[in-house]
SEDREN-976654 format. One line per field, with one value per residue (C-alpha): residue number from 1; residue in one letter; x, z, y. Coordinates in Angstrom, 3 decimals, decimal comma. Each point is the difference from the previous one (the first is absolute). Example, Ala and Ser with C-alpha at 12.3 -4.5 7.8 and 13.67 -1.06 7.14 Angstrom:
2
resi = (1_2)
resn = (A_S)
u = (12,300_1,370)
w = (7,800_-0,660)
v = (-4,500_3,440)
# end
This chain:
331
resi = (1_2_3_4_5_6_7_8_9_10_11_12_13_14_15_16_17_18_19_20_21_22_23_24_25_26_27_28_29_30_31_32_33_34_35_36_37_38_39_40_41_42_43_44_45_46_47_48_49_50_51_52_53_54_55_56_57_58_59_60_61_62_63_64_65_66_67_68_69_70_71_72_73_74_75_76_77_78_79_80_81_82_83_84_85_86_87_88_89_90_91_92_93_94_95_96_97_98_99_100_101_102_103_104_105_106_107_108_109_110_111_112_113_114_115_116_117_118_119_120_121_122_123_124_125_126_127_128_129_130_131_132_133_134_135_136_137_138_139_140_141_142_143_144_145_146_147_148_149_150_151_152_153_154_155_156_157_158_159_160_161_162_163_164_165_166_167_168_169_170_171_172_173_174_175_176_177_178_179_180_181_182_183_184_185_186_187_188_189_190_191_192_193_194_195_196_197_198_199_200_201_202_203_204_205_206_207_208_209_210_211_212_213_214_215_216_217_218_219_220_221_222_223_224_225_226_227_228_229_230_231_232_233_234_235_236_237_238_239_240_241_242_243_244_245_246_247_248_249_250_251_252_253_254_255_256_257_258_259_260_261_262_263_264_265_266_267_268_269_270_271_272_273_274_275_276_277_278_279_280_281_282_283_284_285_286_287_288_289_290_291_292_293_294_295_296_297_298_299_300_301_302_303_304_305_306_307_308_309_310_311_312_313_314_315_316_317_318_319_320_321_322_323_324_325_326_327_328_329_330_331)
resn = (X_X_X_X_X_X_X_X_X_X_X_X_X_X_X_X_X_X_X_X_X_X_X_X_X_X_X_X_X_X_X_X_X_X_X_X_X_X_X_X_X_X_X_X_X_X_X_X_X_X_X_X_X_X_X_X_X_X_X_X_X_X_X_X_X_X_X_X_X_X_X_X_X_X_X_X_X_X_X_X_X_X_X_X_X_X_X_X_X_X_X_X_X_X_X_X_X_X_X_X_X_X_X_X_X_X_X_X_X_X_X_X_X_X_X_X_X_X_X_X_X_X_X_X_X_X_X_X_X_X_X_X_X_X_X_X_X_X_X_X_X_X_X_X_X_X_X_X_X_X_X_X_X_X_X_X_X_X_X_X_X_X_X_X_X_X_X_X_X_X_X_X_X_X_X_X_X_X_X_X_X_X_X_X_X_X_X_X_X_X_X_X_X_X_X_X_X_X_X_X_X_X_X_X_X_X_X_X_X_X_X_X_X_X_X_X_X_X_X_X_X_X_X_X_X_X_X_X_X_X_X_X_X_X_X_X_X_X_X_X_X_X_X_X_X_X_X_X_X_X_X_X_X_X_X_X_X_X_X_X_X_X_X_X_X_X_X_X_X_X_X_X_X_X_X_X_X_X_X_X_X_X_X_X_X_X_X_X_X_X_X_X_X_X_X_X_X_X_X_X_X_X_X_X_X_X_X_X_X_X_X_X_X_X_X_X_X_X_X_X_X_X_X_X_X_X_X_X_X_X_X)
u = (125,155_-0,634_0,489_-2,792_-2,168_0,226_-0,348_-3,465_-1,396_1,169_-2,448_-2,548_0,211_-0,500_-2,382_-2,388_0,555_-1,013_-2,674_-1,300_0,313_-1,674_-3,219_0,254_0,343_-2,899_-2,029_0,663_-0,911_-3,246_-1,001_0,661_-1,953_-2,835_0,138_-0,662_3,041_-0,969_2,327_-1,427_1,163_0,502_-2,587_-2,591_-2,740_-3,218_-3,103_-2,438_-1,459_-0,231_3,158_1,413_3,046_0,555_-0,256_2,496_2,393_2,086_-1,632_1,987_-1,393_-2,667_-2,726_-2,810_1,691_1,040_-3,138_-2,029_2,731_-0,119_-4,265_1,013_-1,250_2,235_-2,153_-1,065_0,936_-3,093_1,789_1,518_3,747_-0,208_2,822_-0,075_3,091_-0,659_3,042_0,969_-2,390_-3,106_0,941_0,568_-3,195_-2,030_1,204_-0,639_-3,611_-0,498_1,586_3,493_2,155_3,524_1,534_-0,262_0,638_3,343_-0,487_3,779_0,413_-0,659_-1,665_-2,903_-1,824_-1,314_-2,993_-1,046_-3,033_1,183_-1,065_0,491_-0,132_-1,326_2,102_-1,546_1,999_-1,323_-3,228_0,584_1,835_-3,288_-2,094_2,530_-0,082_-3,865_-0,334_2,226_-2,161_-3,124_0,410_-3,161_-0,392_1,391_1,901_1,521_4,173_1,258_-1,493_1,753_-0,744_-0,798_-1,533_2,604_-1,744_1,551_2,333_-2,609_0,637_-0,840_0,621_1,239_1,436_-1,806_0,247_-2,521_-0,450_-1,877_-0,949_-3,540_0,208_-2,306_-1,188_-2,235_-1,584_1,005_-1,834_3,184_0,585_3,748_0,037_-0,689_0,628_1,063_-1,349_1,750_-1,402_2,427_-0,845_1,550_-1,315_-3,163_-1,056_0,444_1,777_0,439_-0,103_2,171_-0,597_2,714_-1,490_1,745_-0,024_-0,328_1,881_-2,184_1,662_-1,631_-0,276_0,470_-0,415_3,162_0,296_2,713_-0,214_-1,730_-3,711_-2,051_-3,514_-2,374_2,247_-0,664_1,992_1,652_2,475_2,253_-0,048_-0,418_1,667_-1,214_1,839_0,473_0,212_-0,387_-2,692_-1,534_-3,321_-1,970_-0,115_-3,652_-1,941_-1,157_3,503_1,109_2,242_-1,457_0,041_-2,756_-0,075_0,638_2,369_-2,018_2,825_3,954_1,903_3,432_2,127_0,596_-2,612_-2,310_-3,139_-3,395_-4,061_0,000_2,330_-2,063_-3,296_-2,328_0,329_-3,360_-1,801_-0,604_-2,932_-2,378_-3,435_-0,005_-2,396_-2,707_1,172_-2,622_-0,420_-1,791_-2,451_0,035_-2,067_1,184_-2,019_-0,633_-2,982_0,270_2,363_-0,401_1,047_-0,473_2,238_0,994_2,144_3,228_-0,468_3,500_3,230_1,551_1,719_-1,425_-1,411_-0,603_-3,474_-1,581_-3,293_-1,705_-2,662_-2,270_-0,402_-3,754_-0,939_1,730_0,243_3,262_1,124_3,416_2,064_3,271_2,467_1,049_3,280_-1,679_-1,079_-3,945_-1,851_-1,984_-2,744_0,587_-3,370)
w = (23,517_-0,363_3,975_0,325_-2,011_1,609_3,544_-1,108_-1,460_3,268_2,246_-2,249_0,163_4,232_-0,307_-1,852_2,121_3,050_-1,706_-0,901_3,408_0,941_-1,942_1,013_3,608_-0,494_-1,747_2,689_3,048_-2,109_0,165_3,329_0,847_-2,167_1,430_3,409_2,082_2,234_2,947_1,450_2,998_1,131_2,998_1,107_3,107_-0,553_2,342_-2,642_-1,462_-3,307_-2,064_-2,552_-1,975_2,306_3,101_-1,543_-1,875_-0,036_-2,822_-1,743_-3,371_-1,343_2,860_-1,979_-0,828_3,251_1,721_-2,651_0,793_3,466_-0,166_-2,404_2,712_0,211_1,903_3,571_2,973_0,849_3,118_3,012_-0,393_-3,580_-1,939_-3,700_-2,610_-2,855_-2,933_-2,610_-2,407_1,802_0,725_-3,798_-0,959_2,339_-1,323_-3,621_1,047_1,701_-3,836_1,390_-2,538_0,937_-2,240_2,797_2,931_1,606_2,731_1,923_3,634_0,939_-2,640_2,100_3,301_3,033_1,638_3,090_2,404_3,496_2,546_3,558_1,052_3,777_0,306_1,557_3,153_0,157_0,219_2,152_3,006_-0,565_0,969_2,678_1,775_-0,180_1,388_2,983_1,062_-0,766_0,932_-1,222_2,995_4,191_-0,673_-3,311_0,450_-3,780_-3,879_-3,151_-3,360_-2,376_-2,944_-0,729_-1,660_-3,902_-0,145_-0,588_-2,976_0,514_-3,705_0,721_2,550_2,874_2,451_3,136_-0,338_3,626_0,917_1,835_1,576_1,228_1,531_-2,395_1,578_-1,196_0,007_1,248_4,132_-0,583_-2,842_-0,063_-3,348_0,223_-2,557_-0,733_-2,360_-1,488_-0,717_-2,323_0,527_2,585_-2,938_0,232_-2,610_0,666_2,976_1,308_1,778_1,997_1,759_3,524_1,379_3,870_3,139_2,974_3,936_0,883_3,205_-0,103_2,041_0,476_2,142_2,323_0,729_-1,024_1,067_0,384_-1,382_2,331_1,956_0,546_-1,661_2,687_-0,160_1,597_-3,313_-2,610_-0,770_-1,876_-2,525_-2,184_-3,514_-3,819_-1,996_-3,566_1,076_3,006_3,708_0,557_1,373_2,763_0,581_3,530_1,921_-0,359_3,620_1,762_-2,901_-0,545_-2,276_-2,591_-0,682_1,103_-0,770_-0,602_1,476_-2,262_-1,484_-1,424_1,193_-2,270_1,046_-1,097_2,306_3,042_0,985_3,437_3,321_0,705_2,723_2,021_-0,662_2,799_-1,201_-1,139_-1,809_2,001_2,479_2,808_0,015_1,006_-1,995_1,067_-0,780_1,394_-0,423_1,512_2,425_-0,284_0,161_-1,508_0,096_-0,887_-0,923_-3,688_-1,431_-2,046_-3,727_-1,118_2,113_0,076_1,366_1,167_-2,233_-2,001_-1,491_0,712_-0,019_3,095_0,674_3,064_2,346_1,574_-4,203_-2,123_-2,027_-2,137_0,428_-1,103_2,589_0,900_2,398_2,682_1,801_3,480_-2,270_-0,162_-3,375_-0,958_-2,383_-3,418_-0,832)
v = (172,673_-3,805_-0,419_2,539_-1,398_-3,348_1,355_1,754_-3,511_-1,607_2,897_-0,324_-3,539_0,385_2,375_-2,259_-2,933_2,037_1,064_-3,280_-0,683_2,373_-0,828_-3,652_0,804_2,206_-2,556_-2,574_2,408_0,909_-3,845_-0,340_2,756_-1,181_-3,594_-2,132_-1,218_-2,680_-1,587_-3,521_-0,871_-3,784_0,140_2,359_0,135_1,815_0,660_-0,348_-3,192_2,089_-0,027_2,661_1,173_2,889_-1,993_-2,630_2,018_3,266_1,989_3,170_1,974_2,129_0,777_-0,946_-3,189_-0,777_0,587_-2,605_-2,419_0,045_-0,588_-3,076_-2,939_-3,517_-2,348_-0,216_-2,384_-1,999_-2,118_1,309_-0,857_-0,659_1,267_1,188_0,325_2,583_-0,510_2,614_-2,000_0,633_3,748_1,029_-2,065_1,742_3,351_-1,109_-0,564_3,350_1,792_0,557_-1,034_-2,252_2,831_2,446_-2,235_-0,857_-3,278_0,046_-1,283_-3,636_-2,416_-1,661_1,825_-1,681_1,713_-0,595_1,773_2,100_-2,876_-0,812_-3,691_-0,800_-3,731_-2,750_-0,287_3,972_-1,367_-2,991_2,561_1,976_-3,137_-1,196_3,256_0,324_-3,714_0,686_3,381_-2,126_-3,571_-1,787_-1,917_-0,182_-3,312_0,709_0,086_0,204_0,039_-0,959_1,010_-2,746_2,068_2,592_3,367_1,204_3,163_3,157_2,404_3,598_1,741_3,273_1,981_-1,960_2,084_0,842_-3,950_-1,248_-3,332_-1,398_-3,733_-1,319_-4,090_-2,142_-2,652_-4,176_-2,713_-1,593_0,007_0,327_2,649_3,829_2,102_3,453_2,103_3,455_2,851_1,599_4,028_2,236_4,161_-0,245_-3,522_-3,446_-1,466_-3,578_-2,869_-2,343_-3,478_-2,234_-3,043_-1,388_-2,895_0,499_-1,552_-0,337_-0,548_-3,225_-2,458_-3,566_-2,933_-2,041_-3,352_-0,019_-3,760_-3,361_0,402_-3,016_-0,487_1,742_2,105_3,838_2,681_2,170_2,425_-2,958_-2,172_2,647_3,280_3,250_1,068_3,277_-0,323_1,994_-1,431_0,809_-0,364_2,125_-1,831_-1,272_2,618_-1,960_-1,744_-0,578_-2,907_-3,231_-0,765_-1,943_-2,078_-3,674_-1,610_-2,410_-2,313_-0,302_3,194_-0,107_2,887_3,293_-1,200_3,346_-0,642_0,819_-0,261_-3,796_-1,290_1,939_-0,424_1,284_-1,684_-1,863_-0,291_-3,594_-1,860_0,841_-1,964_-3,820_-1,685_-1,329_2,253_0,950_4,053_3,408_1,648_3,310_3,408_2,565_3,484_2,814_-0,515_-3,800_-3,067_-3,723_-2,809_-3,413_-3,446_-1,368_-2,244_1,310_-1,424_1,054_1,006_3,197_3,206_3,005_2,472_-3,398_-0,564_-3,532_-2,227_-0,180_-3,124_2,092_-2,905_0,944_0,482_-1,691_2,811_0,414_3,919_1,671_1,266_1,991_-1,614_2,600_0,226_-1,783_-2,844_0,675_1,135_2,996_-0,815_1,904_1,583)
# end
């Protein structure tokens, strides 16, 4: 009878403890249901410059609750590439302020979240094959042989997807003979949403003038004592360059020697009138010829322009020497 009686306490004993259970396990699936489980995860990307709850973190609970935490906004990113780290901190604070109380919220998952905006970065050596390429299909002038870049463009950030992204270069005129920027719109959907400059420095084929032996003073450049070479150059060739043959060395000029315009000058023409010189006067027109005698003032060489002393006159007139050594007045 005792044993009986002991074994009945001992169920009744279970039976409340499951019972008790029972009611906690109830009581604790009640609050969860009436509360807001949040997961943060360690990093996130968004397309939107905008951030909220719902875009940051996993939200699970009441509908009504869940869809007034999701609106709850955390900031925005104001820079492209700009990164932003939301902690548990800031999370429950902001849901304090919008009358969620921390008694109905459970924060599990990572303790601090870095946001970042979708973006799409165009590099600078992107941009730089763009320019290359466009120089080489549109050389900006005949003797141009190379360009380097001396002003190197910035990466470009696209926020968002970036996609039908197309590019526009185009030639923008220096002030410099040796430069040439290339300037490249950059369009995002049919609108253009930035620009793009890289500045080169160009490399020009260019002649030069080269002695090939000692050259005295006053002897003529030939192709005998003076060789034309090819060369690169960071400046254009003169446009009105050509061999310096036919001219006459100034001074003595060493061999491989490069010449330039000052150590050249024009082979001139012999003296043909003296001073005091007896010569022609001549008028020649159509319909008429004359001619009388003067006295040369100055010397000179034809095409020269001298004082004349008319003998039969006396008169002083100003004349041109031509090649046979007479003078035509200059009226």
């Amino acid at each position: 009878m005792e044993k009986t009686m002991i074994s009945n306490k001992i169920v009744n004993t279970i039976l409340i403890m499951c019972l008790l259970l029972s009611l906690n396990s109830n009581a604790d699936n009640t609050a969860k249901e009436s509360s807001l489980q949040i997961y943060l995860p360690r990093e996130i990307t968004i397309k939107d410059k905008l951030l909220s709850l719902g875009q940051v973190g996993i939200i699970r609970g009441p509908e009504t609750l869940v869809a007034k935490a999701s609106k709850i906004t955390l900031g925005q990113i104001s820079t492209p590439g700009q990164k932003i780290i939301i902690d548990r901190k800031i999370v429950l604070s902001r849901l304090a302020c919008n009358g969620i109380p921390l008694s109905k919220i459970t924060l599990t998952g990572a303790k601090t979240v870095t946001i970042k905006q979708q973006e799409r970065t165009i590099s600078s050596d992107e941009l730089i094959k763009l320019a290359n390429s466009f120089l080489e299909k549109n050389p900006p002038g005949i003797s141009v042989c190379g360009f380097n870049p001396i002003r190197m463009p910035q990466d470009f950030i696209i926020t968002g997807t970036g996609e039908d992204i197309s590019f526009s270069p185009r030639l923008v005129s220096s002030t410099a003979k040796n430069q040439v920027t290339v300037e490249i719109a950059i369009h995002s959907g049919g609108e253009k949403i930035g620009m793009s400059e890289i500045i080169y420095r160009l490399k020009y084929n260019y002649r030069q003038a080269v002695t090939k032996i000692d050259i005295p003073t006053g002897a003529v450049i030939s192709p005998d004592n003076v060789k034309i070479e090819k060369t690169i150059s960071n400046y254009p060739e003169p446009v009105d360059w050509k061999p310096p043959y036919g001219l006459i060395a100034k001074r003595q000029i060493p061999a491989k020697t490069l010449l330039n315009p000052n150590m050249l000058g024009p082979v001139k023409s012999p003296i043909i009138t003296k001073r005091n010189q007896k010569v022609v006067i001549r008028i020649d027109m159509p319909g008429f010829l004359i001619t009388a005698f003067g006295k040369a003032m100055q010397e000179g060489r034809a095409g020269d322009y001298i004082k004349v002393r008319n003998i039969d006159s006396q008169r002083i007139i100003l004349a041109m020497i031509n090649e046979d050594g007479s003078v035509k007045p200059a009226f």
